[in-house]
C-alpha positions in Angstrom: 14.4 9.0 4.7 10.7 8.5 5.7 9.4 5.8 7.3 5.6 5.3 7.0 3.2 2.1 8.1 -0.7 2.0 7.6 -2.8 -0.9 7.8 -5.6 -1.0 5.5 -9.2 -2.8 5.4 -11.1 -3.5 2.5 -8.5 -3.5 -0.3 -7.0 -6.6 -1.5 -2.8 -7.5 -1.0 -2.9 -8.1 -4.8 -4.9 -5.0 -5.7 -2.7 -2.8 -3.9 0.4 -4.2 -5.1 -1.1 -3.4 -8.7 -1.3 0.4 -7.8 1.6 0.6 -6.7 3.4 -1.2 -10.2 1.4 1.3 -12.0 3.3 4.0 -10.3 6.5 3.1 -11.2 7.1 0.2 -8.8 8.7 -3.3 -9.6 8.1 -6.4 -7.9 11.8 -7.2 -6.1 13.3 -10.1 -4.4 11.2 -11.2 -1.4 8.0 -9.1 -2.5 8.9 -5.9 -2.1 7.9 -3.2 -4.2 10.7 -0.7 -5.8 10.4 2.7 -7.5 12.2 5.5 -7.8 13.0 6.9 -4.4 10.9 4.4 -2.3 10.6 0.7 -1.5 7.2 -1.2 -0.1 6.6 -4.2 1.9 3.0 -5.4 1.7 2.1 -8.0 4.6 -1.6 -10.0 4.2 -2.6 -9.4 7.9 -5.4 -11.2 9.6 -9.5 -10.6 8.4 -10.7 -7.4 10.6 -13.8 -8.6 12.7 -16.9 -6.7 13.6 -19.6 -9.0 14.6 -20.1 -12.1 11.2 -18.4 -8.9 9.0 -15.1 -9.8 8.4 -12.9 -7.5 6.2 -9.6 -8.3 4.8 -6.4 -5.9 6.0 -3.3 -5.3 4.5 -0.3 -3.2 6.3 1.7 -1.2 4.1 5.2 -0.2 4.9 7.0 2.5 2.8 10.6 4.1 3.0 10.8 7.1 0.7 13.4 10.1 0.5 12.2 13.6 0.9 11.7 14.3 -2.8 9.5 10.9 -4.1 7.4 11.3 -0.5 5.0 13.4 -1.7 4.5 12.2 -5.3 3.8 8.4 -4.5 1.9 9.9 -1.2 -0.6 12.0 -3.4 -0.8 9.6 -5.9 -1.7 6.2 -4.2 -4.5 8.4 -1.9 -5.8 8.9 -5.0 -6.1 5.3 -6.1 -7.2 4.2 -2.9 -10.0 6.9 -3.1 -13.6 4.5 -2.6 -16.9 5.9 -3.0 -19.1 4.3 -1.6 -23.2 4.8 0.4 
C-alpha cells in the first residue's frame, strides 16, 4: 500500500474532489473519495498568506496499491496541470 500526502494552493476543495469523481472515484461515508485501488481524504486547510495575497490550500491524502498508483498518479497531474503567465 502507498501512502501519499500533498497540500495544494490555488485549487479549490470542491474542484478537486470533482477530478478525482471523474476518475473513477465515489464520494463515501465521511467524504472520502473511493476508486478502484485507492481511497482520498480531502481536508480544506487554512488560506496560504504572502503579504494581502491569500491563496486557498487543500491537503490531499491518498492510499493506493501498487497497481492503481501510477494510473490515478499520472492522471490527476494531468488535471491539475495550470498554465498560467
Amino acid at each position: 500500500m502507498i501512502e501519499y500526502s500533498r497540500d495544494m494552493r490555488g485549487i479549490p476543495l470542491w474542484l478537486l474532489r470533482e477530478y478525482l469523481q471523474e476518475l473513477g472515484g465515489e464520494v463515501a461515508a465521511g467524504g472520502l473519495i473511493t476508486g478502484e485501488g485507492w481511497t482520498v481524504s480531502l481536508t480544506q486547510l487554512e488560506d496560504f498568506r504572502v503579504g494581502s495575497l491569500t491563496v486557498g490550500q487543500v491537503r490531499l491524502e491518498m492510499q493506493s496499491t501498487e497497481e492503481a498508483w501510477g494510473s490515478i498518479q499520472a492522471a490527476l497531474e494531468k488535471k491539475l496541470l495550470r498554465a498560467g503567465g
